[in-house]
Each structure stands twice: as structure tokens, then as C-alpha cells.
C-alpha positions in Angstrom: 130.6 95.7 104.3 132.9 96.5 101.4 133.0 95.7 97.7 135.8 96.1 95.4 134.9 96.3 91.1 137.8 95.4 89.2 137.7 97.5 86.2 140.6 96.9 84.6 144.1 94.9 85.4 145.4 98.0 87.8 142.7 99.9 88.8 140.2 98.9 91.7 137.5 100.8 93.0 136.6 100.3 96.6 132.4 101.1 98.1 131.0 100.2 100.9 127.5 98.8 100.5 124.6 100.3 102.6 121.7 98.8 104.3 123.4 95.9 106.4 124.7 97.9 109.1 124.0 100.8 111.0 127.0 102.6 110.8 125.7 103.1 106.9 122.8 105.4 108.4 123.3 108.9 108.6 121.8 109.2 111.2 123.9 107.1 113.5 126.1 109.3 115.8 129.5 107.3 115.5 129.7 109.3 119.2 127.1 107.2 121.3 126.9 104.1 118.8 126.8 100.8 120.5 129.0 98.1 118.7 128.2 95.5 121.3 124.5 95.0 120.0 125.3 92.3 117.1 128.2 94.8 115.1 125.8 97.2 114.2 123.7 94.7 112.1 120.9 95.8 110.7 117.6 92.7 111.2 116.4 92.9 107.9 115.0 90.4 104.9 117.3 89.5 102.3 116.6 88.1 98.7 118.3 85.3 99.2 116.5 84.0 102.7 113.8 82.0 99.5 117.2 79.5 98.6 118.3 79.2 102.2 117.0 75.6 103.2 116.6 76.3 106.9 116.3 80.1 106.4 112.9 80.4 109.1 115.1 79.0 112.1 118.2 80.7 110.6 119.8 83.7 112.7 120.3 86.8 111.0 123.9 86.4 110.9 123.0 83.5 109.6 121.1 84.4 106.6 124.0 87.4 106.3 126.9 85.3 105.7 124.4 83.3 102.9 123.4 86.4 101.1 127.0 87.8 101.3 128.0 84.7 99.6 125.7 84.9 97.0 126.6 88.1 95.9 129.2 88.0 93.6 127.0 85.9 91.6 124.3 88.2 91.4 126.8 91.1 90.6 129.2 89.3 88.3 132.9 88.1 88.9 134.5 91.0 88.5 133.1 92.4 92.0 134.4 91.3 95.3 132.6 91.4 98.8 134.3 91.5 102.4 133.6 92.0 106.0 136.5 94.2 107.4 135.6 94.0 111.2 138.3 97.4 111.7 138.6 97.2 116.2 141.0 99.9 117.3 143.1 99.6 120.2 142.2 99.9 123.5 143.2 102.8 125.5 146.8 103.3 126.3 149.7 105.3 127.7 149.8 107.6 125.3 146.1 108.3 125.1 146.6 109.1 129.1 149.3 111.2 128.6 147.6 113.4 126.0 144.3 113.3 128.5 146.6 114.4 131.4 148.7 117.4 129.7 145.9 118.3 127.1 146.2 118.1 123.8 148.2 121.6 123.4 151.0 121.0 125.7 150.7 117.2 124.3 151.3 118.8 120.9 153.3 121.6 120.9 153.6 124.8 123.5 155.2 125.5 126.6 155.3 122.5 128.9 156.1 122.0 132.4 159.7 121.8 133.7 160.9 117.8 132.9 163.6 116.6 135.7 165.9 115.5 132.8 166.9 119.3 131.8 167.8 120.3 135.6 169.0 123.4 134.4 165.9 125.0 132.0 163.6 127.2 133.9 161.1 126.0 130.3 161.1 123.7 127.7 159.5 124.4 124.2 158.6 121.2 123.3 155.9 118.3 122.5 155.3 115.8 125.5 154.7 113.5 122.4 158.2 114.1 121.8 159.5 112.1 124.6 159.7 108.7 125.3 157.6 109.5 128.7 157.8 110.9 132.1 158.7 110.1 135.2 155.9 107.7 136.0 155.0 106.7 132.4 156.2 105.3 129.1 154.5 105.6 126.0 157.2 105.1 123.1 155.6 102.3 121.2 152.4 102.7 123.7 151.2 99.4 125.8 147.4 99.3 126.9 146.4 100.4 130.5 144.0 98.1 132.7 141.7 100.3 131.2 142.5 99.6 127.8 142.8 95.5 128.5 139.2 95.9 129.6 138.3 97.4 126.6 139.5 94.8 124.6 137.9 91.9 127.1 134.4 93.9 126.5 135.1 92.8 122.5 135.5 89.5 123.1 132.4 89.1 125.6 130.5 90.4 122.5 132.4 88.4 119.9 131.6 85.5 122.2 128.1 86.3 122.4 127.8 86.8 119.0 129.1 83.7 117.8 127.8 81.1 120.6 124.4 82.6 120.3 123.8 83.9 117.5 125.8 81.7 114.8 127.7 84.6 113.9 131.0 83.6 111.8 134.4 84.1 113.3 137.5 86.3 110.9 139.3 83.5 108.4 142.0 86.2 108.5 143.5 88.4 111.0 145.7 91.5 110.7 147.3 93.9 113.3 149.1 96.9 112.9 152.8 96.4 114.6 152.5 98.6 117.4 152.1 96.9 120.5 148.9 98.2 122.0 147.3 96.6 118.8 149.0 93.4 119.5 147.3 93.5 122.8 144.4 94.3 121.5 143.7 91.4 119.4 145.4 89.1 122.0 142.9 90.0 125.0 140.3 90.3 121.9 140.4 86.8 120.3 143.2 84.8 122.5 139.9 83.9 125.1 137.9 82.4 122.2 139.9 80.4 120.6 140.7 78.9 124.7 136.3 78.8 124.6 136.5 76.8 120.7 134.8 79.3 119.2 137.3 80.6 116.5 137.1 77.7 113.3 139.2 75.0 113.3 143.0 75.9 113.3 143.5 74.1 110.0 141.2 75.9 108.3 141.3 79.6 109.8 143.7 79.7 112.6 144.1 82.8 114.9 147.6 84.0 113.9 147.5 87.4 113.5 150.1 88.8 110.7 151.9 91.7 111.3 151.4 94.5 108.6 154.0 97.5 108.7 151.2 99.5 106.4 148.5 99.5 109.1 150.4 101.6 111.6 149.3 104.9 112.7 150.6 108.3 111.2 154.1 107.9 111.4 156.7 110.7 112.1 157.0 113.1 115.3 155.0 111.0 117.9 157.1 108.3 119.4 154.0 106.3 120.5 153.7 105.6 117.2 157.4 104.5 116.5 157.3 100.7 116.3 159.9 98.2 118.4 162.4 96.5 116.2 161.5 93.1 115.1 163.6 91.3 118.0 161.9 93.0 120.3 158.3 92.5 119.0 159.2 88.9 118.7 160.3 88.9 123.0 157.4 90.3 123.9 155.2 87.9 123.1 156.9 85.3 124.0 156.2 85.8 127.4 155.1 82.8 129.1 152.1 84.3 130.6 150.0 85.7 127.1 151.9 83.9 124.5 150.9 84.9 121.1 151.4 83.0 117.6 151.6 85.4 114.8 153.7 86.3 111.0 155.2 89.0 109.9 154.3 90.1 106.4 157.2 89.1 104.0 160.2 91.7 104.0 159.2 93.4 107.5 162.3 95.1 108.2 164.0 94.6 111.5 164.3 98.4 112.7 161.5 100.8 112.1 162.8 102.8 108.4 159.4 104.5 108.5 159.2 106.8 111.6 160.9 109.9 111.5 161.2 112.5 114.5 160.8 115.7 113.0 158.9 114.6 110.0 154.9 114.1 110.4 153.1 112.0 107.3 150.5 113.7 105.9 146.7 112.5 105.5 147.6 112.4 102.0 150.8 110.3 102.9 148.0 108.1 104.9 145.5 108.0 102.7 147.8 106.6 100.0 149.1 103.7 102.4 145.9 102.8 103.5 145.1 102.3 99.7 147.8 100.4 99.5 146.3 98.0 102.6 142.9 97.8 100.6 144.8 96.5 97.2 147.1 94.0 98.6 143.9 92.5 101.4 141.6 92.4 98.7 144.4 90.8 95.7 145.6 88.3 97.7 143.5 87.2 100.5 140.3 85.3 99.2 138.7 85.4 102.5 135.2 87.2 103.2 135.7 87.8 106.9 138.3 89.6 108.1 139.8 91.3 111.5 142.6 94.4 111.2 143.5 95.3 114.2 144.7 99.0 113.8 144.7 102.9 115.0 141.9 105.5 114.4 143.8 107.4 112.0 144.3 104.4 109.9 140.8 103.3 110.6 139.4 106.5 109.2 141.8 106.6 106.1 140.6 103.4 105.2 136.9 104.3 105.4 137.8 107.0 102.8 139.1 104.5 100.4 135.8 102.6 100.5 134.1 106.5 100.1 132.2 105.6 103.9 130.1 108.0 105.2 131.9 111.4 106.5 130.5 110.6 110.1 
């Protein structure tokens, strides 16, 4: 959970706050940590269960979302609370790619003869170069079977979570533009809103929008060069996984960002994903939220709330 203290009209200062979940504990390995039991929240008291009318037969996500909305009163106005529930993408080309030539051929080294350059008995160069192989594509990566599962896994525990346990669903949604993430949330939340159990779709519909800032590091890799706009707006209107989303305002049509000898820099990263935190937490009012993104960006992020190192 995140808090943001405005301390003036341009500054904001971002914390996480410990205690409700266990990804707060050092002593959590991140490595074997199982998101699946309840998001990692911690069953606990709060001091806010005493004004809770029906707080003995309330759940503890229950008596969560009460406290969490009684704490900008306690705290005063100028602090703001959200829920950023950050899912990164299921597995995909790429990530098999890298797997199957190891990360040193994947970035940089010699590399096994490619059938497009008949005539070189070696190639110095970065498989993440390339658009793929012979079998594969991973420019602007798609998820594998594996990586569909992965997200179906998420929804069975979003699912569980909200039909049992009185969990609340995201009033927002956000997805990086890369197309694995698309997928992601798709096979993610597409299958509760077919079960009703996503909020009313005049209140808090789930229509992802499209946020260039959320991508991965850009530059170099061309998994993470986006599609153009057309063609992120064909894909999904495939007949068989239809998905409703937005673009942010001013999303360009080609990607302006990615460059292919160029790398960004955590710094570079860092800054952008700062950028993300201002703009979610000045114009969206809602508490819950789902960004669908990229580890890189994921970790950036929980450097701007000054998360735990691991």
C-alpha cells in the first residue's frame, strides 16, 4: 500500500506503508513468496474494526478497504492512500528466447550462425537484436501458453478473493502498451467481469488505458519496441478476445521512444516511473488500482515509494 504527502504545490513524496502486507517484511523472500494466498495480506486488527458496524462477521479485506478509507482522516488531507495491485506479464517469447540462448549470447557475444547471413561463418551480435528466429518472434513479445496460464492462475485468485472473501475489485486499470501486458490483463480480468465480479460498468468499468510511460526499458531490445497504434488497435479487435480499452491522451501513432542502439538507463527509468506515480496519484481519485506492466518498471516504481530492497 502506498501513500503520497503533498508538501507543497510540486513536490510529492511517495512511502509505502508497512504492516498490511507481507511483502513489507524483511523477511519475505520475494523468490518463493506466494501471491495467491489473499495478495500477501497480512490478518491483523485494525483501529478502525470499533466504528465498523458489522466489523465481527466482516472479512479481513473487508475491514481493510474500511480502515484504508479512514485514513486520510486520521492523517490529514494532505496525504493520499492507494492500492497499486503492480501484476507483471506472463511469460513470453522473449523470456524463452533469452532461457534458450542464455542470457550472454541473448545479450551480447558470439552467437550461432542465423540463416539470414548465408555467407558469415559468425555473427557478433545480440539475439535481442533481432526480431526472432526461425521458429520464433519476439519483436513486441506475445505470451506463450505458458504465459496465458500464468495470467488464468491470477484471475482464479482474483476470483477467489473477491467471491469469497469480499475482496474489492481495481476502480482503475492501466497496462503498459506492449502486447504481452495487454494479454495479461485480458486473460487476468476479461473472465471476471464474464463471472460479475468486477463493479458495475457505470461505476468502475474494466477498460484498461494504455500508458506509453509504463513500458519496459526502452532502447536495444526489440521486445520491448511497441506496435504502432493501428496495429495495437487490430489486434484486439479480434473476434475471438475482444478487448475495450483507451489510450492515454496524445499516444503517438509510431513508437518515438525505442531506439536500437540506444539503451535507457535506470536513471532514465527511474525518472519515468516518477513520472507514472505523479500523474496516477494527481489525477486519478481512485484507491484501488491495477497497472499491468514489466519487471523493470515494476521495480522502478517500488523505488519511488522507497519499498524494501528485496
Amino acid at each position: 500500500m502506498g501513500e503520497v504527502t503533498d508538501d507543497g504545490p510540486k513536490y510529492l513524496k511517495y512511502s509505502t506503508i508497512p504492516g498490511y502486507f507481507v511483502q513489507d517484511d524483511p523477511s519475505t523472500d520475494p523468490f518463493t513468496f506466494d501471491y495467491t494466498k489473499s495478495f500477501g495480506l497480512i490478518s491483523r486488527s485494525y483501529d478502525t474494526d470499533a466504528d465498523l458496524s458489522f466489523a465481527e462477521q466482516a472479512s479481513q479485506w473487508q475491514r481493510f478497504a474500511h480502515h484504508l478509507s479512514r485514513l486520510p482522516s486520521q492523517t490529514g488531507h494532505k496525504s493520499q492512500y492507494k492500492v497499486l495491485f503492480l501484476g507483471r506479464h506472463g511469460e513470453g517469447y522473449h523470456n524463452v528466447a533469452q532461457e534458450f540462448y542464455g542470457t550472454a549470447a541473448w545479450d551480447g557475444g558470439l552467437i550461432r550462425k542465423y540463416t539470414k547471413f548465408k555467407n558469415a561463418e559468425s555473427l557478433q551480435c545480440y539475439w535481442s537484436h533481432l526480431d526472432g528466429n526461425a521458429t520464433s518472434t519476439w519483436s513486441d513479445a506475445q505470451l506463450t501458453l505458458t504465459g496465458i496460464a500464468q495470467a488464468s492462475l491470477a484471475s482464479q485468485t482474483w476470483a477467489t478473493e473477491i467471491r469469497d472473501h469480499s475482496m474489492p475489485a481495481p476502480t482503475s486499470y492501466y497496462s503498459s502498451p506492449l502486447i504481452r501486458c495487454l494479454q495479461t490483463a485480458y486473460h487476468t480480468f476479461s473472465p471476471l467481469k464474464r463471472l460479475g465480479l468486477l463493479p458495475s460498468p457505470a461505476t468502475s468499468p474494466f477498460i484498461p488505458t494504455i500508458k506509453e510511460l509504463l513500458r519496459e526499458k526502452i532502447g536495444v531490445h526489440t521486445c520491448d519496441r511497441r506496435s504502432t497504434r493501428s496495429e495495437i488497435e487490430e489486434f484486439w479487435r479480434a473476434p475471438a478476445a475482444p478487448l475495450d480499452f483507451v489510450f492515454e491522451k496524445n499516444f503517438s501513432e509510431k513508437d518515438e521512444l525505442w531506439d536500437s542502439e540506444m539503451r535507457e538507463t535506470d536513471v532514465g527509468l527511474d525518472r519515468r516511473s516518477r513520472a507514472i506515480l505523479d500523474d496516477l496519484f494527481t489525477n486519478d481519485m481512485s484507491a484501488w488500482l491495477s497497472i499491468s506492466s514489466h519487471s523493470g518498471m515494476i521495480a522502478s516504481l517500488l523505488r519511488g515509494e522507497d519499498f524494501r530492497d528485496s
